[in-house]
Steps between C-alpha positions, in 0.01 A plus 500: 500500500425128570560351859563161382321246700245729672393669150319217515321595819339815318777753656582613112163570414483782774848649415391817316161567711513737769377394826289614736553561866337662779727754675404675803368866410272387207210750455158333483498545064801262508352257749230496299682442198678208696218335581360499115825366442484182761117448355655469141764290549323262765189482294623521174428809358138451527260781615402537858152674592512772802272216668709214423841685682658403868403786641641349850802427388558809254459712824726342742748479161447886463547553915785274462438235729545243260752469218500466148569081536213489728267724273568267244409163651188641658414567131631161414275333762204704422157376409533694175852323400385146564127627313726617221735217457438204754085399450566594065773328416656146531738391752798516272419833340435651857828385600666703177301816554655525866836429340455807259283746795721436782864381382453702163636208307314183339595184634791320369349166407230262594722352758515820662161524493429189657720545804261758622189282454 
């Protein structure tokens, strides 16, 4: 089912995918699970060492002080994010990589792209 105009936003690509929520009453398994879940989409499916995890924010995520928005753009702003896909790549490329990580779409068009430079 297309949504006209905002199909173009990426909203039809995510039509048949289940989501993923945290609910209060999640056992630590399916926190855990959650958190593999943030690290694949935020850093694109690539494989993160035991070393290389948040372990500050994983544990205030798995106490609940902070939510699953805020988990992800402490991952976002991390050191191994901007290692990953800020110092490697060029400007333009870094700008479509957070596109895809953190809207879960690819940018629309150079003109797009250029607004957030």
């Amino acid at each position: 089912m297309a949504f006209g105009a905002s199909s173009r936003l990426g909203i039809s690509l995510f039509e048949d995918t289940h989501s993923t929520e945290r609910v209060p009453g999640y056992s630590a398994e399916e926190l855990e699970a959650l958190i593999t879940v943030i690290y694949r989409q935020v850093l694109g499916n690539a494989y993160v060492m035991e070393s290389e995890r948040l372990t500050v924010p994983e544990s205030q995520f798995k106490r609940g002080e902070i939510s699953v928005r805020e988990f992800v753009r402490l991952v976002a702003k991390s050191e191994l994010y901007r290692s990953r896909f800020f110092s490697n790549c060029p400007r333009y490329r870094a700008i479509e990589l957070n596109f895809r990580h953190l809207l879960g779409r690819a940018p629309i068009d150079l003109e797009e792209m250029r607004s957030l430079y």
